[in-house]
C-alpha positions, 0 to 999 in steps of 0.5 A: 549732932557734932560731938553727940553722935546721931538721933539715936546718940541724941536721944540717949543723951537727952532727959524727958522733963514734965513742961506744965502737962507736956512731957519732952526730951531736952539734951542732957547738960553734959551732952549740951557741953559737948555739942557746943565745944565740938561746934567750937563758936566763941559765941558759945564760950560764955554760955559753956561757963555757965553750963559748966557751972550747973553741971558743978551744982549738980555734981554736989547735990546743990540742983535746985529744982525749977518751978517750971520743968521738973525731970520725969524719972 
């Protein structure tokens, strides 16, 4: 994947969640941040603030938790 590297890449950069009682691996949001300015679509530029700003949240301990996926430790 451009700007994470190969599967193995991938998969350390991704975070198991707990999805009702699935558990699966999601691309972590900085590794997301990175896939998306490597591919360099305008497209992605609106997303990319907004995922900017989660990982903002996130760094000041503000990260609400969803009702719907929770990070499996």
């Amino acid at each position: 994947m451009k700007g994470v590297g190969d599967y193995a890449a991938v998969d350390a950069a991704s975070d198991t969640v707990r999805y009702g009682d699935l558990q699966v691996k999601i691309l972590s949001v900085d590794a997301l941040i990175r896939a998306k300015r490597a591919a360099g679509r305008p497209k992605d530029e609106p997303g990319l603030i907004e995922l900017e700003a989660i990982r903002q949240v996130r760094a000041h301990g503000n990260d609400p938790k969803s009702e719907t996926a929770d990070k499996v430790s």
